[in-house]
C-alpha positions as CSV (number, residue, x, y, z in Angstrom):
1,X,22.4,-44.1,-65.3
2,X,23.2,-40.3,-65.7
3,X,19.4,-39.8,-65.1
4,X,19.1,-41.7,-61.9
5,X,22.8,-40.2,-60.6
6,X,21.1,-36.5,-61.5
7,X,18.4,-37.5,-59.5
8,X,20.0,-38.9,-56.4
9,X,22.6,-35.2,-57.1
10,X,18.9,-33.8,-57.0
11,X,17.9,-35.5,-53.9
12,X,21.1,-34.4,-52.1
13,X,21.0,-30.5,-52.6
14,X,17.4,-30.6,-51.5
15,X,18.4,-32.2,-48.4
16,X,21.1,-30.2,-47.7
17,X,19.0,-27.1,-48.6
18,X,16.5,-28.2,-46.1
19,X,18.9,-28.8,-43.6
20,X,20.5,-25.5,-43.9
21,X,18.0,-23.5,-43.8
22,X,16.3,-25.9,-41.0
23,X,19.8,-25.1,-39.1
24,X,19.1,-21.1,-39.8
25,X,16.2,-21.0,-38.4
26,X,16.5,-22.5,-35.5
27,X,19.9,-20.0,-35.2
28,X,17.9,-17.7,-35.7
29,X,14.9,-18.4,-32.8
30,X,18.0,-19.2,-30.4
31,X,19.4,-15.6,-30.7
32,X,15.7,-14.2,-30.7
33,X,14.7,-16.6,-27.5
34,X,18.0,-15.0,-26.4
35,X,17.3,-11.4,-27.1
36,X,14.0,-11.9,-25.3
37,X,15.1,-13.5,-21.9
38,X,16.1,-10.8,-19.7
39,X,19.9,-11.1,-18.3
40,X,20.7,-11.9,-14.8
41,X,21.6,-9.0,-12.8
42,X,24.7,-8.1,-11.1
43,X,24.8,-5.7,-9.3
44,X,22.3,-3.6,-6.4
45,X,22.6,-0.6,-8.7
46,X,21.0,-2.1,-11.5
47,X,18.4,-3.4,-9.6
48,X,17.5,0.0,-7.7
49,X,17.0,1.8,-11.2
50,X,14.7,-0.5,-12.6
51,X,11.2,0.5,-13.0
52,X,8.3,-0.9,-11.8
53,X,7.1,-2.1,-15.0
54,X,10.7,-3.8,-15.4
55,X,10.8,-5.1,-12.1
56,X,7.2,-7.0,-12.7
57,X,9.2,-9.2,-15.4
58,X,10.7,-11.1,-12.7
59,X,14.3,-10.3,-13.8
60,X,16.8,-13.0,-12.4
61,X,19.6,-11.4,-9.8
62,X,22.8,-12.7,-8.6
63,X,23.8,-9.7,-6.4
64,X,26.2,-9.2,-3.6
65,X,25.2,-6.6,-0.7
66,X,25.6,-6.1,2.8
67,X,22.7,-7.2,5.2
68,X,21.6,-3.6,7.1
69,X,18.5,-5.4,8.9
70,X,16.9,-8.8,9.1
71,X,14.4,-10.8,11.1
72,X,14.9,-14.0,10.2
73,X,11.1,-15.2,11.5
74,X,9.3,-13.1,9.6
75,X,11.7,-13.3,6.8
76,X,12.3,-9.6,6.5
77,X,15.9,-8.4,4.9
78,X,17.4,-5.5,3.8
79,X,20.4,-5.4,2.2
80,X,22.9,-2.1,1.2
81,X,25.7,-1.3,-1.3
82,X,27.4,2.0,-1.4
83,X,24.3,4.8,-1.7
84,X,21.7,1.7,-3.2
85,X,19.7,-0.4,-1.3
86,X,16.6,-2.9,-1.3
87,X,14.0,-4.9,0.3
88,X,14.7,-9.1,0.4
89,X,11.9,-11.5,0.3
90,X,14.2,-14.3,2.4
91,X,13.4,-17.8,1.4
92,X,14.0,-19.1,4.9
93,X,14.3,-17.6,8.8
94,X,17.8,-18.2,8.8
95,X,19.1,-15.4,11.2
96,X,21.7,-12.8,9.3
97,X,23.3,-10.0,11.6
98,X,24.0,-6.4,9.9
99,X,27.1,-6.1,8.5
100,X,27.0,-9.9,6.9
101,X,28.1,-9.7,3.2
102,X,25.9,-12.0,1.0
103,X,25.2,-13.2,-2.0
104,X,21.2,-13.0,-3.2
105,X,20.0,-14.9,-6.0
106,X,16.3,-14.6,-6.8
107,X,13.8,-12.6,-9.2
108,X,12.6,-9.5,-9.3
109,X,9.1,-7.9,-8.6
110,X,7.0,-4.7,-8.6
111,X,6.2,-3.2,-5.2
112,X,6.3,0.6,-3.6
113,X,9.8,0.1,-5.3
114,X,11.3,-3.2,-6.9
115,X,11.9,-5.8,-4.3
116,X,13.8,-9.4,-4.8
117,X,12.1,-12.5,-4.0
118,X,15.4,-14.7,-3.1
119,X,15.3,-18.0,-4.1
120,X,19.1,-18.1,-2.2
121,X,21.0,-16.3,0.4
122,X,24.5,-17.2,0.6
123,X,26.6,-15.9,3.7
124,X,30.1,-15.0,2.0
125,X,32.0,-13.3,5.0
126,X,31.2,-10.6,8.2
127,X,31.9,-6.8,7.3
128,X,31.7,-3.6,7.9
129,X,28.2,-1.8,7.8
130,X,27.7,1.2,5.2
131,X,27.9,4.5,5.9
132,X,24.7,5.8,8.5
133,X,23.1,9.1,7.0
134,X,21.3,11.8,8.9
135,X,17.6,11.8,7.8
136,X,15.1,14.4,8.4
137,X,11.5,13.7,8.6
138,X,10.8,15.3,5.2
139,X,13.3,12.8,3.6
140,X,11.7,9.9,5.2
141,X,8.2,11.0,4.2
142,X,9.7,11.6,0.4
143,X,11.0,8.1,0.9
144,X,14.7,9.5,-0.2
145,X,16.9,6.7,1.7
146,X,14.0,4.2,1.1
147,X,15.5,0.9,2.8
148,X,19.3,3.0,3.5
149,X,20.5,2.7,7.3
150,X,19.6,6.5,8.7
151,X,19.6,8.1,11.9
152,X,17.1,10.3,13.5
153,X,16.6,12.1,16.2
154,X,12.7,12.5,17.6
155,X,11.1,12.2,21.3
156,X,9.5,9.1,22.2
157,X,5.5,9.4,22.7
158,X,4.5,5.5,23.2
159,X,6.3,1.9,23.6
160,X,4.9,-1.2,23.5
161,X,5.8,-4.9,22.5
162,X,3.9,-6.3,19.5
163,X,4.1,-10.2,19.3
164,X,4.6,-12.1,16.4
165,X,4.1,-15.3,17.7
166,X,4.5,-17.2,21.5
167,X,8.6,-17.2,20.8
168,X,9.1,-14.0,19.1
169,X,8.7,-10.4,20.7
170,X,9.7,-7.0,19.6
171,X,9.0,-3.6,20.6
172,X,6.6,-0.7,18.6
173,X,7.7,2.8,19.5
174,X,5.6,5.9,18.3
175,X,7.8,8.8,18.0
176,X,8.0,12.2,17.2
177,X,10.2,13.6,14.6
178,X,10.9,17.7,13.9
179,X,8.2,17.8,11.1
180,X,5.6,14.6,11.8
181,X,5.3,11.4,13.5
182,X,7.0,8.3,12.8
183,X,7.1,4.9,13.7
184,X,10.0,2.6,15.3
185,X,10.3,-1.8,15.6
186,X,13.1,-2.4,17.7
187,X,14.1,-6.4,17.8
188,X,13.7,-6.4,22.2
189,X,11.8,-7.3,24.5
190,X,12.9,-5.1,27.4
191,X,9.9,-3.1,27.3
192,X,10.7,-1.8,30.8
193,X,14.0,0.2,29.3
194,X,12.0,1.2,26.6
195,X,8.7,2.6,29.3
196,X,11.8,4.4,31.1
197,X,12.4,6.4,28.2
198,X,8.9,8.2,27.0
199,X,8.7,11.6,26.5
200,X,12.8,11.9,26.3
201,X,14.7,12.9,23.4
202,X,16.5,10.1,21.3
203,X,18.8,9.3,18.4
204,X,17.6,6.1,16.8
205,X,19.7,4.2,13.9
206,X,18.1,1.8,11.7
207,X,16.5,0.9,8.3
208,X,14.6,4.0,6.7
209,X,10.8,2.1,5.1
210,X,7.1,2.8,5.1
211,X,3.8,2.3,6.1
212,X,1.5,1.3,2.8
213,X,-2.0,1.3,1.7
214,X,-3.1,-1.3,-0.3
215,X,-2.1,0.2,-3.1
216,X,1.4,0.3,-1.9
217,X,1.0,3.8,-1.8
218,X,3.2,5.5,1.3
219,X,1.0,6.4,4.0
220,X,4.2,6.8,7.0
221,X,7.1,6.1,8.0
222,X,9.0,3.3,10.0
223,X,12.5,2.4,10.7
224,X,13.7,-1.3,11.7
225,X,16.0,-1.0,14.5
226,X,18.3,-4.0,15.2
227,X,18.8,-3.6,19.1
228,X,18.1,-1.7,21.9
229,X,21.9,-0.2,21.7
230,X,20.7,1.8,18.3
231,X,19.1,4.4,20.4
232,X,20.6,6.7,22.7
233,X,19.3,9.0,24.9
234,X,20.1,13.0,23.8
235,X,17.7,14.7,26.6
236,X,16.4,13.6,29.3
237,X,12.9,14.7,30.8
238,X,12.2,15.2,34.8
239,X,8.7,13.7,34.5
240,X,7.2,10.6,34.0
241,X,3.8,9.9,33.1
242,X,3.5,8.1,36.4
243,X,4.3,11.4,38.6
244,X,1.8,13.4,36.7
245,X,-0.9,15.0,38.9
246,X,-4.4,13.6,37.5
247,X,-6.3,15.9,35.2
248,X,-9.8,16.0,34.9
249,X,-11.4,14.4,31.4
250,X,-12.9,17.2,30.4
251,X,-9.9,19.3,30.7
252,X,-7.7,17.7,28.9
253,X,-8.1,19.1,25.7
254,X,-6.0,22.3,27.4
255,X,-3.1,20.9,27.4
256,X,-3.1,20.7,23.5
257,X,-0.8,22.7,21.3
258,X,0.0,21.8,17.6
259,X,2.3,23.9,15.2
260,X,1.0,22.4,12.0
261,X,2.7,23.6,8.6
262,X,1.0,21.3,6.6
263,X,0.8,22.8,3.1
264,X,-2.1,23.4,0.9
265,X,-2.4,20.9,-1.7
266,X,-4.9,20.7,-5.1
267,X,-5.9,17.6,-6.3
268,X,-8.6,16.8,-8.9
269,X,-10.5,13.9,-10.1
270,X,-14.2,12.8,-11.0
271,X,-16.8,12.9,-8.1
272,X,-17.8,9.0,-7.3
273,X,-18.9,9.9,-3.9
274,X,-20.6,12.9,-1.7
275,X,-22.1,13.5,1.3
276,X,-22.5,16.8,2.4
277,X,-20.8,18.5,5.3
278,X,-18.7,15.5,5.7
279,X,-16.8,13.9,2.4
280,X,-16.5,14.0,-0.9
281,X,-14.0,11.2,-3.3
282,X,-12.2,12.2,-6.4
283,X,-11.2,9.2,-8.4
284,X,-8.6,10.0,-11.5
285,X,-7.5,6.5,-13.2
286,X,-6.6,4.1,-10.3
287,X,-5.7,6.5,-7.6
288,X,-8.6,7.9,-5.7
289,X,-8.4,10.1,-2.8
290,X,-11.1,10.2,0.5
291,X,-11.4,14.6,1.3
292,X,-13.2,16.0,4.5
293,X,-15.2,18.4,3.9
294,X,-17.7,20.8,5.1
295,X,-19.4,21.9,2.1
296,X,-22.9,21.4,1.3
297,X,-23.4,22.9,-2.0
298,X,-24.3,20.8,-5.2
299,X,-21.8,18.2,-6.4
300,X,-23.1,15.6,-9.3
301,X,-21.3,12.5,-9.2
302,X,-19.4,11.6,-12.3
303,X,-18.4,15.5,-12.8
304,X,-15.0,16.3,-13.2
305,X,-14.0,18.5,-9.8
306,X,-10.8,20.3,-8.4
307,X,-10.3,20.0,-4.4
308,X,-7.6,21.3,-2.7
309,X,-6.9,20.8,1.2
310,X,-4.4,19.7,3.9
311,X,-2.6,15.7,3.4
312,X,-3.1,14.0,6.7
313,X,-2.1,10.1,7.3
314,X,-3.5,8.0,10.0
315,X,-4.0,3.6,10.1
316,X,-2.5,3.6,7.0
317,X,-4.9,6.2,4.7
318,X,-4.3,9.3,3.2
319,X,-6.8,11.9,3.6
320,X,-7.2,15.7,2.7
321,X,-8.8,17.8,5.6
322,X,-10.4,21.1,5.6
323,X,-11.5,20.5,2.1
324,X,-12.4,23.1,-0.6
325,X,-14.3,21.7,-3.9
326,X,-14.9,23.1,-7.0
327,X,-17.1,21.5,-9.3
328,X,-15.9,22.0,-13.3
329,X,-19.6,21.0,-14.7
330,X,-17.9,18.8,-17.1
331,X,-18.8,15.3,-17.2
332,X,-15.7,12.9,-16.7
333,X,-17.7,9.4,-15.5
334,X,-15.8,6.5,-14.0
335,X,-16.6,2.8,-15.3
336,X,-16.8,1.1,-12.3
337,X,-13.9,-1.9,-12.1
338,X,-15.3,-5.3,-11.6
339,X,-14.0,-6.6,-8.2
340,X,-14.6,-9.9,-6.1
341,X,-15.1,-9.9,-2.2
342,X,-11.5,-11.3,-1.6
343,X,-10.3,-8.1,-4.1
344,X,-12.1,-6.1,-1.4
345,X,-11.0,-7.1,1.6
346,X,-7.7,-8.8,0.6
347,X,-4.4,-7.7,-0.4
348,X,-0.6,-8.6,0.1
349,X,2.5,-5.5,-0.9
350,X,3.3,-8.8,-3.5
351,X,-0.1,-8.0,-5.1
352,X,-0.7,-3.8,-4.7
353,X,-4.3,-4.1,-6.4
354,X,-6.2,-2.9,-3.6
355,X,-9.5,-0.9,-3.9
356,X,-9.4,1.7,-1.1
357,X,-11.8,4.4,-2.1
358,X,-12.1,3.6,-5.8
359,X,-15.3,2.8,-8.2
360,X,-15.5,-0.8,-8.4
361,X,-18.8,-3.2,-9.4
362,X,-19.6,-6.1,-7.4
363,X,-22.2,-8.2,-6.1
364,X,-24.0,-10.2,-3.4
365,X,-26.2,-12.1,-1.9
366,X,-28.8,-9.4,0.5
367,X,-29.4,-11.7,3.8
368,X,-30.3,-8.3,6.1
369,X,-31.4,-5.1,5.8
370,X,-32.2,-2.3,7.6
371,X,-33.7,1.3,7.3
372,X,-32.7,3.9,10.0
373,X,-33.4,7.6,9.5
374,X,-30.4,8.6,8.0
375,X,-29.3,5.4,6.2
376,X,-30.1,2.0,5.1
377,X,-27.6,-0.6,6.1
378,X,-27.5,-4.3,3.8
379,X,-26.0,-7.4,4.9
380,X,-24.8,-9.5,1.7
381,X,-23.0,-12.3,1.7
382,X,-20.8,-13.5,-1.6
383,X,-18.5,-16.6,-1.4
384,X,-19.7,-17.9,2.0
385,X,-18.4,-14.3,3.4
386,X,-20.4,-11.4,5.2
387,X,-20.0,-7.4,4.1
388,X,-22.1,-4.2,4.5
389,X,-23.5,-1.6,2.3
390,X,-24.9,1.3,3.6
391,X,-26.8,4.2,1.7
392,X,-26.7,7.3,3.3
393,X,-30.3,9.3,2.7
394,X,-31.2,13.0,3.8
395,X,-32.6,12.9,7.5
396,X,-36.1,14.9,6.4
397,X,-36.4,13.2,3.2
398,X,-39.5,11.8,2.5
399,X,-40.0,10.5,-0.7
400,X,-37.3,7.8,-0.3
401,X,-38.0,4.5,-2.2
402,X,-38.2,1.4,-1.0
403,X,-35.1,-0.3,0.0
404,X,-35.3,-3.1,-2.6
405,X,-36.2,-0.4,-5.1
406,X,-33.0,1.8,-4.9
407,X,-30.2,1.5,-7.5
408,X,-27.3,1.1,-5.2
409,X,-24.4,3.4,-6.8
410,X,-22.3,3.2,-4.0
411,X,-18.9,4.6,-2.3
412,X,-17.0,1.8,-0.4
413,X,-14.8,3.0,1.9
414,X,-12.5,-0.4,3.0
415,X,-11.4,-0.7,6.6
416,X,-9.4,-3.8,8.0
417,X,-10.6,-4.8,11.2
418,X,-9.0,-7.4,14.1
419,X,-10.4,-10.5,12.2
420,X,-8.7,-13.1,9.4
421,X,-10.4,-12.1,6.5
422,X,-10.9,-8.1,7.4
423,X,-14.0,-6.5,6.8
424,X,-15.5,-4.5,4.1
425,X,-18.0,-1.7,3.9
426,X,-19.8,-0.1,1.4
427,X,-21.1,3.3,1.3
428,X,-23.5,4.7,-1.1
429,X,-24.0,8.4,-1.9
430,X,-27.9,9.7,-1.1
431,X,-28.2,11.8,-3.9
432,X,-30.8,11.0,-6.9
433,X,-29.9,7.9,-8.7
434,X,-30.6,9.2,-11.4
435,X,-28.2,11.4,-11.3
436,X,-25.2,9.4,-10.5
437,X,-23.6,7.9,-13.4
438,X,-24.7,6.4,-16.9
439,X,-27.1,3.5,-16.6
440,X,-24.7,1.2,-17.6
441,X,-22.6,1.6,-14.4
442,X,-25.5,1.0,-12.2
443,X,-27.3,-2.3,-11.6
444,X,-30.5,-1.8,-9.6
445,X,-31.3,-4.1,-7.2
446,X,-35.5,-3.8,-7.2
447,X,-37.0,-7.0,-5.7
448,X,-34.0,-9.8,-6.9
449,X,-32.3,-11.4,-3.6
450,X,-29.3,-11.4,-5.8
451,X,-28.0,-7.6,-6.0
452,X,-25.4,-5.7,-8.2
453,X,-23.7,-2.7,-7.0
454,X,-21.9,0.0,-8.8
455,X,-19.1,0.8,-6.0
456,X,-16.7,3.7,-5.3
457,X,-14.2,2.3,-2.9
């Protein structure tokens, strides 16, 4: 009997043993599951100083704010507390007026700075707005009050209404700030007010944001003004464009005057793309950088090179002018990144992982092409979808392969045109191919109707 009792005793330690250290364990990956979850959010503050990198977690938020702009039909929100404030991805078109406190519950993500994506906005009670700061133009362009209620004071050049769909109207002003131009939606649709005001000298309150690449890189500025009552006139002019006595065309150029003090900059970056007396790319990592130019001395591609020049922004690029560029001789290739058509043409600020100007591989199906004296132009088609390729060659050349012989390392340079899916160009440098880059990043396309391309974007 003592045998079998020591064995059921046996039995029962084990079990318990088990079960103990079954019950430690799973303790144990609780706290770590806890550890690892990231904690909800509190506050606007913690929020604004995330990172980035933090913010692409998809941190959960329960904050409270105070709405400083919304359009409820395109879902647009900004909301303020104390000196901190945010974009709001709204999860419906619910109309919220500035000065509404709420209560935004959501997630985190990465953009030109971290944004919420709201799964909730909950209207708590009407209050007071924050505090309106004066902005200069050289704040706004450093992004220092990034989605903060400003005011600024510039002289309207254009107005027009920009429609968002048959119901909704606002207004587009292009304005002119003490140190660059700048950009202005107003939520009306008296566009005659508006017209009676060019050329005068306003004040303008509203939201301080940007104007993005598609690399959510800040290529302007734009404020979000609630109603036509946030701008006031400061000075009037005693002409309108209406009165003006007609110039002739080819005069016109007289009445220009610019005070530009637009610093030098340098940049540097590997070569990926050159034509001379007109551009040259530098690529360094993923940001790359289009440089006008009037040099025509040797550059190789793949060398390391410093530029320096003068930042310009227009349609949403950034672009150095009156470029000077200094080749280092050191090699410093780029591996081209493999990219799809719709990674070409398509972006969204929820996705920043656009191409503009960078080295990228792709390929397509040729279904034209074309040689003209100065360049050969291809028609491919990938994933039912038309783009072009062009490879520039010197005028007088005459040694110039045939088209289907030419390994295409090519310079894309992206432009979004007035269609669905936008349009896509590629342009390839007319300098020796064999000279370009190591033969690994370059896929000749000889006599295959199925091409490859090595592609600086």
């Amino acid at each position: 009997m003592k045998g079998v009792e020591w064995a059921q005793t046996g039995r029962l330690q084990s079990f318990l043993i088990h079960n103990l250290i079954s019950a430690a364990v799973f303790a144990v990956t609780l706290n770590v599951a806890a550890a690892a979850a990231p904690s909800t959010l509190t506050s606007l503050l913690a929020v604004h100083s995330l990172s980035n990198s933090q913010a692409s977690q998809a941190v959960p938020v329960a904050i409270e704010a105070t709405v400083v702009y919304s359009r409820g039909y395109q879902r647009l929100l900004f909301v303020q507390d104390a000196d901190a404030a945010l974009f709001v991805s709204s999860p419906t078109n619910a109309e919220l007026l500035p000065g509404d406190r709420v209560l935004v519950q959501g997630i985190t993500q990465q953009s030109f700075r971290p944004i919420v994506i709201a799964s909730a906005v909950t209207l708590l009670h009407h209050g007071s707005l924050p505090k309106v700061i004066p902005a200069t133009f050289d704040e706004l362009i450093r992004a220092q009050y990034d989605c903060r209620l400003v005011t600024v004071r510039a002289k309207v050049r254009a107005a027009d209404l920009v429609s968002s769909s048959a119901s909704n109207q606002s207004a587009r002003l292009q304005l002119l700030m003490d140190g660059g131009h700048i950009e202005a939606n107003v939520d009306t649709e008296d566009l005659g007010t508006l017209k009676s005001i060019l050329d005068d000298e306003v004040e303008l309150t509203g939201i301080a944001a940007g104007r993005f690449d598609d690399k959510m890189q800040q290529t302007g500025v734009v404020l979000y003004v609630s109603k036509l009552a946030d701008i006031k006139i400061i000075e009037r002019t005693n002409s309108r464009f209406w009165s003006l006595s007609v110039t002739p065309m080819d005069q016109i150029v007289a009445a220009s005057y610019v005070k530009d003090l637009t610093k030098r900059v340098q940049v540097r970056g590997t070569i990926t793309y050159y034509e001379p007396g007109s551009a040259v790319v530098l690529q360094e990592g993923s940001k790359s950088l289009w440089i006008s130019t009037q040099t025509r001395k040797p550059l190789r591609l793949g060398n390391h090179a410093v530029a320096s020049g003068f930042p310009n922004a227009h349609n949403r690029l950034v672009t150095l002018t009156d470029g000077e560029i200094q080749d280092t001789d050191i090699r410093w290739p780029i591996i081209p990144q493999r990219a799809t058509w719709q990674e070409l043409a398509l972006w969204s600020s929820s996705k920043p992982n656009g191409h503009r100007n960078d080295l990228v591989s792709t390929e397509g199906q040729i279904v034209e092409e074309v040689r003209m004296a100065s360049q050969d132009e291809y028609v491919l088609s990938a994933d039912g979808r038309l783009f072009n390729a062009i490879f520039r060659h010197p005028r007088t050349a005459s040694d110039i392969p045939s088209m289907r012989q030419i390994p295409l390392s090519l310079a894309r340079k992206m432009s979004k045109r007035a269609t669905p899916s936008g349009s896509t160009t590629l342009i390839c440098s007319g300098i020796d191919p064999q000279r370009t880059f190591p033969a690994e990043s370059v896929t000749a396309a000889k006599n295959s109707t199925r091409s490859g391309f090595s592609v600086c974007v």
